[in-house]
N, C-alpha and C positions, 0 to 999 in steps of 0.2 A: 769788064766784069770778071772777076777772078782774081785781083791782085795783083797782077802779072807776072813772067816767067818765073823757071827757075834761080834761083840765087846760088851764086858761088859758097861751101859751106865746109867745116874744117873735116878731113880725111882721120884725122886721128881720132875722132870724138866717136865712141862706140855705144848704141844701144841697143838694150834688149827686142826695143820693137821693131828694129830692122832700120831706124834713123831716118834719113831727109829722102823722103819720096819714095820709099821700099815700094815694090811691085814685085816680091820675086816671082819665077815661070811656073814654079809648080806650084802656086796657091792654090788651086784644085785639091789637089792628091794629099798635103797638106792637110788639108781641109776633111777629106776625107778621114785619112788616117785618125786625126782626133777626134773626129765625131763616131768613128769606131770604135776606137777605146774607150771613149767616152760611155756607148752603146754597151759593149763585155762588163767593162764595170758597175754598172748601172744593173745589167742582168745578176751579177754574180751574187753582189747586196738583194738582190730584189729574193733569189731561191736562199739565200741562209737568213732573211728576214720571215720569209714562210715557212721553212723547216723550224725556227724557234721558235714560232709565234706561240703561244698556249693563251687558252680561254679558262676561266676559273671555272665559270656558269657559262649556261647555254644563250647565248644573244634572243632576245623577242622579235625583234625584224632582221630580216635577211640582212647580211652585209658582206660588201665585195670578196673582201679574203676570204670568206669561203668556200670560191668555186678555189683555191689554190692551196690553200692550205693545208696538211695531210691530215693534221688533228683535229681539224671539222669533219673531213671526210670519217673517221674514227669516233666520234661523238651523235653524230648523223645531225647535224647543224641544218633545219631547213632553209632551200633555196626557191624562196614562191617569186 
Protein backbone atom coordinates (compact mmCIF):
# COMPACT_ATOMS: atom_id res chain seq x y z
CA UNK A 1 0.00 0.00 0.00
CA UNK A 2 1.73 3.15 -1.09
CA UNK A 3 2.98 2.48 -4.63
CA UNK A 4 6.11 1.65 -3.76
CA UNK A 5 9.66 3.25 -3.29
CA UNK A 6 11.25 6.07 -4.55
CA UNK A 7 11.98 6.28 -8.28
CA UNK A 8 15.01 7.20 -9.90
CA UNK A 9 14.07 11.01 -11.38
CA UNK A 10 15.93 13.70 -13.74
CA UNK A 11 18.36 16.11 -11.52
CA UNK A 12 17.99 18.73 -14.11
CA UNK A 13 14.15 19.22 -14.01
CA UNK A 14 13.55 22.33 -11.57
CA UNK A 15 10.30 23.26 -9.73
CA UNK A 16 8.89 25.83 -8.17
CA UNK A 17 7.44 23.33 -5.43
CA UNK A 18 10.58 22.00 -4.50
CA UNK A 19 10.02 18.85 -7.15
CA UNK A 20 10.30 14.90 -6.30
CA UNK A 21 9.83 14.33 -2.55
CA UNK A 22 10.79 17.90 -1.19
CA UNK A 23 10.81 17.77 2.77
CA UNK A 24 13.00 20.55 3.28
CA UNK A 25 14.36 20.97 7.40
CA UNK A 26 13.19 24.19 7.92
CA UNK A 27 9.58 23.72 6.98
CA UNK A 28 8.58 25.02 10.44
CA UNK A 29 10.35 28.41 10.47
CA UNK A 30 9.21 28.55 6.74
CA UNK A 31 5.94 28.21 7.78
CA UNK A 32 6.21 30.53 10.30
CA UNK A 33 7.71 33.39 8.63
CA UNK A 34 4.79 33.30 5.98
CA UNK A 35 2.10 33.04 8.23
CA UNK A 36 3.67 36.25 9.84
CA UNK A 37 3.80 38.26 6.98
CA UNK A 38 0.87 36.95 6.13
CA UNK A 39 -0.46 38.18 9.92
CA UNK A 40 1.49 42.29 9.21
CA UNK A 41 -0.29 42.44 6.06
CA UNK A 42 -3.50 41.47 7.00
CA UNK A 43 -3.21 43.95 10.02
CA UNK A 44 -1.80 46.87 7.94
CA UNK A 45 -5.04 46.62 5.43
CA UNK A 46 -7.30 45.95 8.31
CA UNK A 47 -6.06 49.86 10.31
CA UNK A 48 -6.11 51.95 6.75
CA UNK A 49 -9.45 50.04 6.11
CA UNK A 50 -10.74 51.61 9.42
CA UNK A 51 -9.14 54.95 9.31
CA UNK A 52 -11.11 55.39 5.59
CA UNK A 53 -14.13 53.79 6.42
CA UNK A 54 -16.86 56.85 6.53
CA UNK A 55 -20.74 56.29 7.18
CA UNK A 56 -23.02 58.79 5.33
CA UNK A 57 -25.95 58.19 7.96
CA UNK A 58 -25.90 56.74 11.35
CA UNK A 59 -26.48 52.66 11.16
CA UNK A 60 -29.91 51.55 13.19
CA UNK A 61 -28.30 48.41 14.69
CA UNK A 62 -24.93 48.01 16.10
CA UNK A 63 -22.41 46.73 13.83
CA UNK A 64 -18.91 45.46 14.28
CA UNK A 65 -16.56 48.29 12.86
CA UNK A 66 -17.84 50.29 15.22
CA UNK A 67 -15.94 49.30 18.26
CA UNK A 68 -12.77 50.27 15.53
CA UNK A 69 -13.57 52.70 13.64
CA UNK A 70 -12.46 56.33 14.65
CA UNK A 71 -15.44 58.07 12.66
CA UNK A 72 -18.04 56.15 14.69
CA UNK A 73 -16.36 57.01 17.76
CA UNK A 74 -16.78 60.75 16.38
CA UNK A 75 -20.44 60.45 15.47
CA UNK A 76 -21.30 58.54 18.70
CA UNK A 77 -22.58 55.40 16.70
CA UNK A 78 -24.38 53.19 19.47
CA UNK A 79 -22.85 49.97 20.49
CA UNK A 80 -25.97 48.02 22.51
Amino acid sequence: MGGGGQYPFPKEVWSPSGGWWSRPSNWRANTLIAAGGIAVATLGVWRISARNEIRHTQPTKPIPSANWSPQAREIGVRKE
